[in-house]
Every structure is written in C-alpha cells, then in structure tokens.
MARVOFI-495052 format. One record per residue (C-alpha): z, y, x. Coordinates in Angstrom, 2 decimals. Example, Ala and Ser with C-alpha at 12.3 -4.5 7.8 and 13.67 -1.06 7.14 Angstrom:
<recs>
[rec [7.80,-4.50,12.30]];
[rec [7.14,-1.06,13.67]];
</recs>
This chain:
<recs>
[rec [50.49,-27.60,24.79]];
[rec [47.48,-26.75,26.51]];
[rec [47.56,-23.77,28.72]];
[rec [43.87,-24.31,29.47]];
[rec [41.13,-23.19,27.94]];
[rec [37.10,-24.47,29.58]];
[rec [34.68,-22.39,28.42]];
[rec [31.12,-23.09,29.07]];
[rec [27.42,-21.62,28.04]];
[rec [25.53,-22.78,24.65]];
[rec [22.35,-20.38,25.76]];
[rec [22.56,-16.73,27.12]];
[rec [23.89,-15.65,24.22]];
[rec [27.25,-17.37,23.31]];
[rec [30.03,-18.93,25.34]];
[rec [31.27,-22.13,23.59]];
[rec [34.94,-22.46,24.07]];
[rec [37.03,-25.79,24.31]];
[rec [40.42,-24.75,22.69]];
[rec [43.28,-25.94,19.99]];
[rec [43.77,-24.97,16.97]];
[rec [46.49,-22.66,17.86]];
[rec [44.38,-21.21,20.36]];
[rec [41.40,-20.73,17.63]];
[rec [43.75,-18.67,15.35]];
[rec [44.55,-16.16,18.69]];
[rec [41.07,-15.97,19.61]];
[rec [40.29,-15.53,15.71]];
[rec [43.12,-12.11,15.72]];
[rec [42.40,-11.28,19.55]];
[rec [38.38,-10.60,18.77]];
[rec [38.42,-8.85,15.20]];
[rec [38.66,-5.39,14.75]];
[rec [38.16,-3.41,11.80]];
[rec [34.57,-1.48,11.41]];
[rec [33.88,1.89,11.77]];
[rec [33.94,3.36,8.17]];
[rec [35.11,-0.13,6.43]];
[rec [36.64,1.81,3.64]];
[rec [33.35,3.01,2.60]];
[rec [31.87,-0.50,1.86]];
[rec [31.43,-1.84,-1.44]];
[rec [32.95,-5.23,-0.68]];
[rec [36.13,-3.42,0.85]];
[rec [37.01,-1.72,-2.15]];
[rec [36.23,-4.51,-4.23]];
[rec [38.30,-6.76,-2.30]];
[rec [36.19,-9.44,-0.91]];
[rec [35.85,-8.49,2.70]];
[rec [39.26,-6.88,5.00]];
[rec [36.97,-4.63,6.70]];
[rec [36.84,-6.54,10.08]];
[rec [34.09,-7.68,12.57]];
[rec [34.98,-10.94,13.96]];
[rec [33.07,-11.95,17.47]];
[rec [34.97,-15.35,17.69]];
[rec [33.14,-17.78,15.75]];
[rec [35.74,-20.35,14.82]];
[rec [33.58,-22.63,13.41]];
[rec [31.98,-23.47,16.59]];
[rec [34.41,-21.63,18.81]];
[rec [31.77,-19.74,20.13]];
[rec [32.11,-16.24,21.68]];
[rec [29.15,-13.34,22.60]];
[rec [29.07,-14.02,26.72]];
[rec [29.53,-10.10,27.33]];
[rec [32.93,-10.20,26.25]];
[rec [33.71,-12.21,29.51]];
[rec [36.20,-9.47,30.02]];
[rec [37.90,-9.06,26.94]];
[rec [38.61,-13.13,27.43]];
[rec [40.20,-12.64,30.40]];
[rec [42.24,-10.09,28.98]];
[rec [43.41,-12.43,26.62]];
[rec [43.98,-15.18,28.81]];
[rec [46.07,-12.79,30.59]];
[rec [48.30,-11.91,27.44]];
[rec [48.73,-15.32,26.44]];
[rec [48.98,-16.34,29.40]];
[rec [46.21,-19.49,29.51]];
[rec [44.15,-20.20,32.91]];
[rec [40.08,-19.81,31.50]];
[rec [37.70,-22.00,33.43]];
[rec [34.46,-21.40,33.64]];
[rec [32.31,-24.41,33.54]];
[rec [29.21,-22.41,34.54]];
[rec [26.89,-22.00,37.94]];
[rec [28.22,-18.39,38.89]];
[rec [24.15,-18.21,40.34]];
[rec [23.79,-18.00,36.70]];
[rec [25.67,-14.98,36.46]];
[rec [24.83,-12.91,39.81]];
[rec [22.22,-12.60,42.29]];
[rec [22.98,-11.97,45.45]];
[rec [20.07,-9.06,46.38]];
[rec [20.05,-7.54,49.85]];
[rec [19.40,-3.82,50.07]];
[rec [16.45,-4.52,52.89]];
[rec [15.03,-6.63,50.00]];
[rec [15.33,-3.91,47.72]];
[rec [14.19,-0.79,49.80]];
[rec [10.85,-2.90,50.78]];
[rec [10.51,-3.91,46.75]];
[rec [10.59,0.03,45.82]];
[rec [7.60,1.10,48.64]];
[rec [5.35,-1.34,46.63]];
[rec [5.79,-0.49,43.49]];
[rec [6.02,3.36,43.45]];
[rec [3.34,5.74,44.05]];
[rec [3.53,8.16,47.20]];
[rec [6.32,11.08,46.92]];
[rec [8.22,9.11,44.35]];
[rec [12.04,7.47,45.16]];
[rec [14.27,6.56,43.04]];
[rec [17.37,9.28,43.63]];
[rec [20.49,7.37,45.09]];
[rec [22.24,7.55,41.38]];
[rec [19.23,5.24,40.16]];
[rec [19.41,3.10,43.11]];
[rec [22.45,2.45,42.29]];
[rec [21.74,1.53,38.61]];
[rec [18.72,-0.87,39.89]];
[rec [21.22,-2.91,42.43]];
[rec [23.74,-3.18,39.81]];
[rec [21.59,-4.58,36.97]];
[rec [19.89,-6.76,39.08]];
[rec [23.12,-7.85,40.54]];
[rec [25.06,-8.69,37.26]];
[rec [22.62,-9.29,34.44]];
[rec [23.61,-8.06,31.99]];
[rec [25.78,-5.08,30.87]];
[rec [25.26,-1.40,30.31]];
[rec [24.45,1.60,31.90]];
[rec [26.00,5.11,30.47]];
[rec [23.45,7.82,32.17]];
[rec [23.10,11.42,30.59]];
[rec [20.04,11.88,28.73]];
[rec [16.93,13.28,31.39]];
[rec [18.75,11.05,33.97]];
[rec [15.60,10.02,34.66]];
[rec [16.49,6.42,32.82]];
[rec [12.48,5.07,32.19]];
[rec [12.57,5.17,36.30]];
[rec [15.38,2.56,36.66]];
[rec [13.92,0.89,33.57]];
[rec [10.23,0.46,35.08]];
[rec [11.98,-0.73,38.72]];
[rec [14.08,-3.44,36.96]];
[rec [10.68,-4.90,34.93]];
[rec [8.90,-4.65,38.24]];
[rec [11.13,-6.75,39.92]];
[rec [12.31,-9.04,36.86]];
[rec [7.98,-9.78,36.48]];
[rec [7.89,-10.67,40.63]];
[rec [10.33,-12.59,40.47]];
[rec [10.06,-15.27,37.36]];
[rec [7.47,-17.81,36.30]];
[rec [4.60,-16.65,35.02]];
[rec [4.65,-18.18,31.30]];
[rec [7.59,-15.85,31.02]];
[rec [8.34,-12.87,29.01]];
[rec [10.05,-9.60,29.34]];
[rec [11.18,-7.51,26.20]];
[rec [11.60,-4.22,25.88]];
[rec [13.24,-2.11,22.67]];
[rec [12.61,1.44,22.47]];
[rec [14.03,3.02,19.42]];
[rec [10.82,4.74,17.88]];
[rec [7.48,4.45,18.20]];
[rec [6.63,7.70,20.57]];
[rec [8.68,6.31,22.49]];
[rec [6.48,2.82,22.85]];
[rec [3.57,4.47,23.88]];
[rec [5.61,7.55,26.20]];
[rec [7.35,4.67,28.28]];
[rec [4.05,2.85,28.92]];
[rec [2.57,6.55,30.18]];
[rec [5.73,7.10,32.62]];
[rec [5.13,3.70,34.45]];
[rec [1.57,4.11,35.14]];
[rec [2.99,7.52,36.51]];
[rec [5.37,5.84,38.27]];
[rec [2.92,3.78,39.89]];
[rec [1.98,0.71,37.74]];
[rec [-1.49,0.26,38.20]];
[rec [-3.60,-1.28,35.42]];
[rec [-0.51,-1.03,33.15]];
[rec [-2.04,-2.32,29.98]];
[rec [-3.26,-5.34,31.65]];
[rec [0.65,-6.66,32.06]];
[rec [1.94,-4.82,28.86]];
[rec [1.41,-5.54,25.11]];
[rec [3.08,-2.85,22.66]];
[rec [3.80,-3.92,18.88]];
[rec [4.62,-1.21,16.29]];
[rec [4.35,-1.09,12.35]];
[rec [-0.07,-0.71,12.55]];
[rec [-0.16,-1.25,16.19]];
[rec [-3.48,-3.36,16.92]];
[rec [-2.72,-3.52,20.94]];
[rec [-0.03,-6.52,20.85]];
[rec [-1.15,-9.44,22.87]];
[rec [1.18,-12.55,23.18]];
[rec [-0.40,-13.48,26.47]];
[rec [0.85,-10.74,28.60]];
[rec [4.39,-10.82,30.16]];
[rec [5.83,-7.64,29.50]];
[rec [6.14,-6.49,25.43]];
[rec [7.27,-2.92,24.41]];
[rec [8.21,-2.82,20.81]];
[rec [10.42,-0.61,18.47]];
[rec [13.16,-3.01,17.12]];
[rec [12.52,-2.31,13.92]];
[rec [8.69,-4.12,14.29]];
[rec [10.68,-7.29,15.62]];
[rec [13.58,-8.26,14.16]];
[rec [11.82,-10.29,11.66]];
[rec [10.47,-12.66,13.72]];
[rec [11.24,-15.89,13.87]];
[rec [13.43,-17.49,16.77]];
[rec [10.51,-19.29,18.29]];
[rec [8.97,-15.65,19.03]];
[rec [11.55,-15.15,21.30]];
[rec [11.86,-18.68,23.51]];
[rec [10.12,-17.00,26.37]];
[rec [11.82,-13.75,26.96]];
[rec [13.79,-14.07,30.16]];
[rec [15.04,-10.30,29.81]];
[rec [15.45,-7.75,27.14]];
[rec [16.78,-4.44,28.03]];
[rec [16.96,-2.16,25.61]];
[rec [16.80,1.61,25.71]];
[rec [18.91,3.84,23.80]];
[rec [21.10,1.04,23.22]];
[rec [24.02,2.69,21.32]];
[rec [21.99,2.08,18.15]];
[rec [22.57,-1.96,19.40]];
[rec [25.61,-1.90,17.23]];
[rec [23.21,-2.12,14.01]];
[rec [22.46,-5.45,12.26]];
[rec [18.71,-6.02,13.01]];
[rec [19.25,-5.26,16.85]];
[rec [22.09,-8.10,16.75]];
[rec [19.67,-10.10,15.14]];
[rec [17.12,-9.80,17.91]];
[rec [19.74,-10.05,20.73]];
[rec [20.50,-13.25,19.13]];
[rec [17.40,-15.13,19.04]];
[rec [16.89,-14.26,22.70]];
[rec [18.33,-17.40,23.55]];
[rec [17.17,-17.76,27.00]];
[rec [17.30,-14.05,28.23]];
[rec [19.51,-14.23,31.42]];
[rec [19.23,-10.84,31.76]];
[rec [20.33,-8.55,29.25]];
[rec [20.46,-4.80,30.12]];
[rec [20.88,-1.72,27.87]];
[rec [20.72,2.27,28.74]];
[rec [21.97,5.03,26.88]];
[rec [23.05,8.55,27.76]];
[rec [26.36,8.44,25.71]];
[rec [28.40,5.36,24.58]];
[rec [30.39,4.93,21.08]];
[rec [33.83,5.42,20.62]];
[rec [34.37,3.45,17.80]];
[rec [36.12,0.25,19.34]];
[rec [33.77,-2.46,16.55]];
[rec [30.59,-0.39,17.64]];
[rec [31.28,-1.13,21.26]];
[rec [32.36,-4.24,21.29]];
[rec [29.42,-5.58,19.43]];
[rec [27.35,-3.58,22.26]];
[rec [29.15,-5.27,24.96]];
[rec [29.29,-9.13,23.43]];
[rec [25.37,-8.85,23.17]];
[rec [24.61,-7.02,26.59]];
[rec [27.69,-6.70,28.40]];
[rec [30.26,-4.85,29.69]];
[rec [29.81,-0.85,31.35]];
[rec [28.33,-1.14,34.87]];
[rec [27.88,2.77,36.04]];
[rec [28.13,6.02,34.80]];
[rec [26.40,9.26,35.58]];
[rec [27.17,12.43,34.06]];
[rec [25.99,16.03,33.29]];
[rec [28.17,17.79,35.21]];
[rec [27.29,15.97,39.14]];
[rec [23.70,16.27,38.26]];
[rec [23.87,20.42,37.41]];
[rec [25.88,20.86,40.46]];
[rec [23.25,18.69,42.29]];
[rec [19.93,21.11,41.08]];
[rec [18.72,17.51,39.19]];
[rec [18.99,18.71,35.87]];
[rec [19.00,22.76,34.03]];
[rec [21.84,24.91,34.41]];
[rec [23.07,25.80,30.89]];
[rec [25.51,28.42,28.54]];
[rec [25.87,27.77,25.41]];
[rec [25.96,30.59,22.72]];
[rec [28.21,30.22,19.39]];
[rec [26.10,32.73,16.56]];
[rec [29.04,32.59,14.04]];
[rec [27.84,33.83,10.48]];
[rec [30.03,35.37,8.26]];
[rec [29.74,34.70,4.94]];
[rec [30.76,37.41,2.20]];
[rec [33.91,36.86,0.12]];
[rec [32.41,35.62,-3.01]];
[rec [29.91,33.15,-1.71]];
[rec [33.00,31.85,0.51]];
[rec [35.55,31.39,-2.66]];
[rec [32.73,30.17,-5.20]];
[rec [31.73,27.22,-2.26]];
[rec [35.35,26.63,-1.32]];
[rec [35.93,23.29,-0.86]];
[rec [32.73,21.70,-2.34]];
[rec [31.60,18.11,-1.47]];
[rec [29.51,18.26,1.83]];
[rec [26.49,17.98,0.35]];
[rec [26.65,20.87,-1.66]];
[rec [27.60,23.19,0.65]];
[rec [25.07,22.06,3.22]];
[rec [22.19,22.66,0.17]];
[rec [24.13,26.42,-0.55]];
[rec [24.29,27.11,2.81]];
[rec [20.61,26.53,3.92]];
[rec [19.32,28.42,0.58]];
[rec [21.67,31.19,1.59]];
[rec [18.59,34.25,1.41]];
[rec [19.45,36.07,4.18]];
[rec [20.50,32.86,6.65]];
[rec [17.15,32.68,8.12]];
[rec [17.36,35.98,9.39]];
[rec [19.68,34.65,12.53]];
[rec [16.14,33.23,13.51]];
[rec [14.75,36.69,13.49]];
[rec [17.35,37.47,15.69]];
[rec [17.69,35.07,18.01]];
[rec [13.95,35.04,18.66]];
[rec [13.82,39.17,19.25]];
[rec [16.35,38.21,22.00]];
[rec [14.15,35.45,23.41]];
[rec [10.85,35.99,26.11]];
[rec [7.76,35.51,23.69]];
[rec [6.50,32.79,26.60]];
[rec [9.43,30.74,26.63]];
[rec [9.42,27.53,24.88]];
[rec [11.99,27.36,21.82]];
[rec [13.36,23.55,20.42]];
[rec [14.30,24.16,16.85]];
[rec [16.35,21.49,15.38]];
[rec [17.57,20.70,11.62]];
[rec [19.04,18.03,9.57]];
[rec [16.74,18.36,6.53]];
[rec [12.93,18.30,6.42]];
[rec [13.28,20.97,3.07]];
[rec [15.31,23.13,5.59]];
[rec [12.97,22.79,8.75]];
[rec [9.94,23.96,6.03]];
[rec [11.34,26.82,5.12]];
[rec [12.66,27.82,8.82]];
[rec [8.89,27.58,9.59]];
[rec [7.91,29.77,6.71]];
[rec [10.69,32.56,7.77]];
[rec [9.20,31.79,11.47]];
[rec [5.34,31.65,10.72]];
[rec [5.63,35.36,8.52]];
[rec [8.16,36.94,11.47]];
[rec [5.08,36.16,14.16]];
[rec [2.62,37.73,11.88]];
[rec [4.77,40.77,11.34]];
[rec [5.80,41.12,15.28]];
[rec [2.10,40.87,16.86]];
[rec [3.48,37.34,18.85]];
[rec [0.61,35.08,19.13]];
[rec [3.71,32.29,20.00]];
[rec [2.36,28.43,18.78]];
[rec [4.40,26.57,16.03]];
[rec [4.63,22.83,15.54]];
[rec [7.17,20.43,13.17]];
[rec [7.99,17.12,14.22]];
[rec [9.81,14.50,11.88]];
[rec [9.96,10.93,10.71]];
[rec [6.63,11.38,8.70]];
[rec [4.32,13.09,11.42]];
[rec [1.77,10.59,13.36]];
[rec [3.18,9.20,16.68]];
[rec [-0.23,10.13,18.37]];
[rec [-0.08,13.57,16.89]];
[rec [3.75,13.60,18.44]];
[rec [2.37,12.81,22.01]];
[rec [0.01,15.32,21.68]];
[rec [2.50,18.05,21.04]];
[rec [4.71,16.55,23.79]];
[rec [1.97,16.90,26.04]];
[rec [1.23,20.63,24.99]];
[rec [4.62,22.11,25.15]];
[rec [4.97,20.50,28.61]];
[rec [2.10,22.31,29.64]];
[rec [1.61,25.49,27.35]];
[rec [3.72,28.49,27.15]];
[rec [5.02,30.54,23.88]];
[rec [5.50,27.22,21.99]];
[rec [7.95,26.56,19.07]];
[rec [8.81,23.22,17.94]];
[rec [10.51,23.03,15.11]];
[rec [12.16,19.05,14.32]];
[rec [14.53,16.91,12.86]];
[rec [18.11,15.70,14.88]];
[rec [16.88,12.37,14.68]];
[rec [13.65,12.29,15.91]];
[rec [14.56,14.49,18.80]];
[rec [17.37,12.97,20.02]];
[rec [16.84,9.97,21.47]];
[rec [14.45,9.99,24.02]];
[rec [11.64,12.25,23.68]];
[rec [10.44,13.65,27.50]];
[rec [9.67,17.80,27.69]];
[rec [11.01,19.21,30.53]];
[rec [9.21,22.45,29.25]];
[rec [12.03,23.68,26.70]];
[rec [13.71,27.00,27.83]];
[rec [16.01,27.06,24.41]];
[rec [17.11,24.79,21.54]];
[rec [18.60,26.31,18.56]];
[rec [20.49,24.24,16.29]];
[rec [19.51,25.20,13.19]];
[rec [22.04,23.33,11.24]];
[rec [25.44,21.69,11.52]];
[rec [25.61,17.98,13.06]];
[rec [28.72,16.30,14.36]];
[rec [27.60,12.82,15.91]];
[rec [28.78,12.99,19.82]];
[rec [25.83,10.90,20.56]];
[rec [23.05,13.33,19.02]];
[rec [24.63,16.47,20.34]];
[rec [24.61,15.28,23.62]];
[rec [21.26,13.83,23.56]];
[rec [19.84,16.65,21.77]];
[rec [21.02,19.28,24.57]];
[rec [19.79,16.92,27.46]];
[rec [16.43,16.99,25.72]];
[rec [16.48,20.71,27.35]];
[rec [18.24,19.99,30.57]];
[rec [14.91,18.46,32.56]];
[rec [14.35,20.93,34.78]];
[rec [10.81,23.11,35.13]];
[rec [9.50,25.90,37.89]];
[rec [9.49,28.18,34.42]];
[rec [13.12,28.26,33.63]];
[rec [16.50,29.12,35.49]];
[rec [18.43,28.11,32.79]];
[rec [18.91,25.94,29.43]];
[rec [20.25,28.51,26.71]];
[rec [21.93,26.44,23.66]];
[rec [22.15,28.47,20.10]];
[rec [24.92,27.10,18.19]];
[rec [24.32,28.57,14.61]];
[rec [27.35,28.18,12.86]];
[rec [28.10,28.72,9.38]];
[rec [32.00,30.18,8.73]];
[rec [33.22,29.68,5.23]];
[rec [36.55,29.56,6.38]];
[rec [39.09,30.94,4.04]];
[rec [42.91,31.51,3.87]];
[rec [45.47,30.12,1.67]];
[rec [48.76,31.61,1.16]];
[rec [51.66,29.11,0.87]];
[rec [54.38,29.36,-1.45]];
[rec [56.95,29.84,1.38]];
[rec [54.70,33.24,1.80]];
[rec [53.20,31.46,5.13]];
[rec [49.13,31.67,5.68]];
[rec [47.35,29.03,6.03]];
[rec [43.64,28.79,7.24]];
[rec [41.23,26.11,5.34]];
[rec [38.26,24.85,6.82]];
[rec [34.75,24.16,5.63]];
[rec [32.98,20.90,6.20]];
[rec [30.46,22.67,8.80]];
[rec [33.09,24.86,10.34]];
[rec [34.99,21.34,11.24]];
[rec [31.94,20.03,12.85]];
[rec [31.37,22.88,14.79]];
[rec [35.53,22.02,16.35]];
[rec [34.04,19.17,17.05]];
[rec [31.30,20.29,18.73]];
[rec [33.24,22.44,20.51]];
[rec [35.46,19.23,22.10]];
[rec [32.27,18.06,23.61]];
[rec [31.27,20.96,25.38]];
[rec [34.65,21.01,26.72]];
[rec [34.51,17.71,27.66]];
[rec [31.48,18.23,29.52]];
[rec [32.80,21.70,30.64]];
[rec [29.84,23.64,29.37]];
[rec [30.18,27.07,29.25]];
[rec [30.10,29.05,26.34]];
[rec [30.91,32.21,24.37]];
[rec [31.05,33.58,20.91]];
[rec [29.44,36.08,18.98]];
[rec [30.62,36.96,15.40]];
[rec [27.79,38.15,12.76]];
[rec [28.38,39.52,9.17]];
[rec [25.56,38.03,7.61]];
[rec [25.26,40.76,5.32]];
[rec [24.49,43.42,8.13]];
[rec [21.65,41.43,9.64]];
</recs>
C-alpha cells in the first residue's frame, strides 16, 4: 500500500493530490461536513442531497490549498507522509523588518504608524499569503488593508492586478477615502471601483475595489491578472458567489481576508479557510479597551414586561408573528421616550432595527417626541434602499455634528461603516447572529474627544411565561426574543462586557 501521498499545485486555488483509491474514499469522509442549517434545504428533505459540503474533489483529487492544515491533520491520523511537490518561495516570503519599517515611512502621511497590533497583521500576511485575520471591528482594519496593497502594487509587475471585495457599496467608495487619508496620493489614478451603476471602473489601473456582488458574474478571463484578492469582511466568504470569485482567481498568490469575528459553524469555516487560508492573528476587544485604543463601554438590559394577556394570547407563536406583535405593541415605543430623556440632547444616538416597517415607525414616535420636548436633535434612516452617496454624506455629518440620531437597519450597519462619533446605540429589536452583535457594538467603540464612554441599550422584550408540570413542579418557557437575548448575553460574557439590568412594566411607562 502506499503510505505516500505527493501533492502538488493546479493554480493558487487547488492542490491536486496523487493518491489511491482507498486514499480518495478517506480524503472523500475526512473533508465533508454537514452544512450549517442542512435540514432546512429543499433537497435534504426531499432526499437527494445528505446535507454535506465536500472540499475534496474526487474526480480530480483536487483540494482548496488553505486546507494545507487540515491535510496534515489527516496525514497524521492515517498515518501517510504528504509531500509537497511545490517551491516553498511560493508559499512564504522571507520580509525583513528593516525592509518593512523603511516601506511604512513612504507610504504614510506624517503622524500616522501603524500601532504594533497592525504591524503585526502586515508582517504576517505578507509573510504567509494567504489566510485570515480575526481583528475586532474599529481595529483600525482599512490601515493594514491599504499597507498590504501598497506593498503588494511595489512589488509585482506592472500588467498586474490587485482585487479588493468590500461587502457593500459605501463601503467601495469609504475605503478609497481612508487611503488617500492614509497617505495615497492621487488615489484614483491607481484605483478603479465597480458597483451596480458605477461609471468610474477602468480595467487599466492595477488596483480594483468592487462589492462582490458586482463581480461574481464575470467570466474567468476577468480575473487572469489578479495577483491578490483580499477581501474585507470576509465571514460572508462562506456564501456561493464569493466562492465563485475566489475560484476564478486562478493566479492570486496572495489571498488575504479580515473580519472582526469568525463563524462557528465548522462548513462555514472551512469553506473560509480552503479559499483564503487558515487564522493568522487575533486581536480582541478587551486588550484594546484596556489599551485607551478603542471606547470604554456598559451595557444596559431595558427588560419590558409584557401584561398577562398579551403574554398568554402570543405564547408560543412562530417567530415571525411575535416579532410583527411585538413591534406593533402601542405603548413599546415609549422605551425610546425613555431612554432618550436619560440621554445628553448633544450626544449622538445609533438606532438599530431588523425591519424597515419598524425603523419607520420608531422615527415617527422619535420625530413627534422632539417636537413635543423643544430638542432641535437631527434625525436620519439608513437602509438597503437609501443612496450610497447620500450614506457618506450622513457618515460624514454625524462624525462631525452633534445632537444626531441615526436610525438603521442590522445589516447595513454592521459590517463596516466608519463613525467614531456615536456616544449610544440602542438596539431597537431582537437579533441573535454573534457576528452582527459584535460588529454592531464596535461600530460605537472608535473612540472621539466627545465621549468617555460607549453606552449599549439592550431593549428586550420578556414574554416569558410559566408552566406548571403535572408533578406540581414550575417550569419557565421562553419566547423566541427572550432566547436571543441568552444569547446575547453569552457574548457579552465572552467578551466580559459589563452590564446590568433594569426591569420595566410596560404598562407603567
């Protein structure tokens, strides 16, 4: 038997893997897992699919190179030597921190470093290639982003390309503004942005910023040049059209992603690794508190109690339906009321929600409380719908104006948006995801000479109830919303963010 397996590269995407047939049929179980939420699927519950990804191609006996890892772990359990039939130059460079210091005084503009956390990003992407790097949201991420395409562009041929995915489209034209802060001078004369209407995309320049959703289309040949892609927010990488794109860049050597908070689900991060590559460095919320780099924060739990009847009539209702009672619950909005009365009229207030219906009608409530309290405070919405320009302009105003109120949806808020000018974020409504939590609470952790502190408003909606056994024992049932707000509470612990509760009878607001 062969206790050897030679593996070697078919591009920068996929291993190819000299192997038996026996060995085909371990690499086949070793490299399938079952996706997150399989059950769901149509063809799962009509039988034609088991629910599992499968990286190994046995076909071809091919294998995503950023599972390098996961191979030797497998070599390891069945005990097979793996040689690699590559150039390790193709995998590393060997970069000297002399080199790098004297790189950073040319590109960067006078009073700006990159702190030793990022340094330590930039030497480890450049070092390795590819992989991932797990930093907090308002880590300060477009800086280590910027000094890798700096030194990627000074350092290839000229008739090639550099990609990089952003995942909206205020976020195309916001990471093109940070690098000319940064110190990029004449900016738009090296980069080319392409979004749905975008007129500014220009093949012949070497860097392209694009949303991935403007790309994935595209045939292969589109991507031939592209010697790097790193992509930005890269735990959405685990969805289809991002594969796709990862997967035409056949020739990207490098192949970087950044995100403040990785998946847990074991499919999701394995198809993250196989396409970029394995975790490279972390950096966390609570060293950069303790360090003055980002807001101090407490978190305050506004539990609402809802009366008796409105609590049995919604007991256990699908989710949807309770979320839709819930929201058109009359007196709800008056928490808002309340919370504001509590808040400094200059201070600037992030509103978020799950549904634009919901965020209309909190700006209703919001709009008629001003007018009745004298408060001359500004109110803005921001969802899928409004203009990306008109989004940059409110960016732009809350970072510089005080008394502002943003009201927005989870999604367009949590990945990515720059305001270091928020002195509160109320979450208007429930949401569970790890990753949007996070990132929507280090949208307000940038710090600013106007705040001392990042104040978090859980609102949470208590329809618990209790249920009385028939061995006379009491048992406490949970609503869906209650049950995300457990969860929520897991990741502030994780984090160790402080918080405290305060209990409110809805009907007595």
């Amino acid at each position: 038997m062969n206790d050897e397996i030679v593996v070697s590269k078919l591009n920068d995407v996929f291993f190819v893997l000299d192997v038996n047939q026996e060995q085909i049929y371990e690499l086949n179980d070793f490299f399938s897992c079952r996706k997150k939420d399989f059950k769901y699927s149509p063809r799962f519950k009509n039988g034609i699919w088991d629910g599992k990804i499968r990286f190994f191609n046995i076909q071809n006996c091919t294998l995503p190179i950023g599972l390098y890892k996961e191979l030797l772990q497998f070599s390891k359990k069945y005990r097979y030597k793996i040689h690699f039939d590559i150039d390790k130059s193709e995998m590393y460079n060997e970069i000297k921190d002399e080199e790098i210091k004297e790189f950073y005084s040319k590109i960067f503009k006078e009073g700006i470093f990159p702190r030793d956390y990022q340094d330590e990003t930039i030497k480890r992407c450049l070092k390795f290639k590819r992989g991932v790097i797990e930093s907090v949201t308002s880590s300060g991420k477009s800086l280590s982003i910027y000094s890798l395409i700096r030194y990627i562009l000074g350092t290839t041929e000229e008739d090639k390309k550099i990609l990089l995915i952003v995942p909206n489209v205020s976020l195309v034209n916001q990471m093109v503004n940070e690098f000319e802060e940064y110190g990029f001078k004449d900016a738009m004369d090296f980069i080319s942005i392409l979004y749905s209407n975008s007129k500014k995309y220009d093949r012949s320049k070497p860097i392209l910023v694009s949303t991935w959703q403007s790309i994935y289309k595209k045939p292969p040949i589109f991507f031939k040049d592209f010697v790097a892609v790193i992509i930005d927010e890269c735990h959405l990488a685990s969805c289809s059209s991002i594969q796709k794109v990862m997967q035409k860049c056949t020739n990207a050597e490098y192949r970087l992603g950044f995100t403040g908070t990785l998946p847990t689900d074991r499919s999701e991060l394995m198809t993250i690794n196989g396409y970029l590559g394995p975790k490279l460095y972390t950096v966390g919320y609570n060293e950069l508190i303790e360090r003055g780099i980002l807001s101090k924060m407490k978190i305050a739990n506004i539990i609402l109690r809802y009366p008796d009847e409105f609590v049995k009539y919604n007991k256990k209702r699908p989710y949807s339906e309770e979320i839709n009672a819930i929201i058109s619950y009359p007196k709800r909005n008056d928490v808002f009321k309340l919370i504001l009365e509590h808040i400094d009229k200059s201070e600037n207030v992030l509103i978020l929600c799950s549904q634009i219906e919901h965020l209309k009608s909190i700006r209703k409530y919001i709009e008629e409380f001003l007018k009745d309290s004298n408060r001359d405070n500004t109110i803005y919405e921001i969802y899928g719908k409004v203009d990306p320009e008109e989004r940059e302009k409110i960016r732009k105003q809350m970072n510089n104006e005080s008394g502002v109120i943003l009201i927005s949806s989870y999604g367009t808020m949590s990945t990515g948006v720059n305001i270091k000018r928020i002195h509160h974020i109320i979450f208007g409504s429930s949401y569970k995801s790890k990753i949007k939590v996070l990132q929507s609470i280090g949208r307000g952790l940038r710090t600013h000479e106007s705040k001392k502190q990042l104040i978090l408003w859980d609102i949470v909606d208590d329809l618990t109830w209790k249920i009385k056994k028939r061995d006379g024992s009491i048992d406490i049932g949970m609503n869906h919303v209650y049950k995300h707000f457990k969860e929520r509470l897991k990741y502030y612990e994780q984090n160790n963010f402080k918080y405290f509760n305060r209990k409110i009878e809805l009907e007595k607001l």
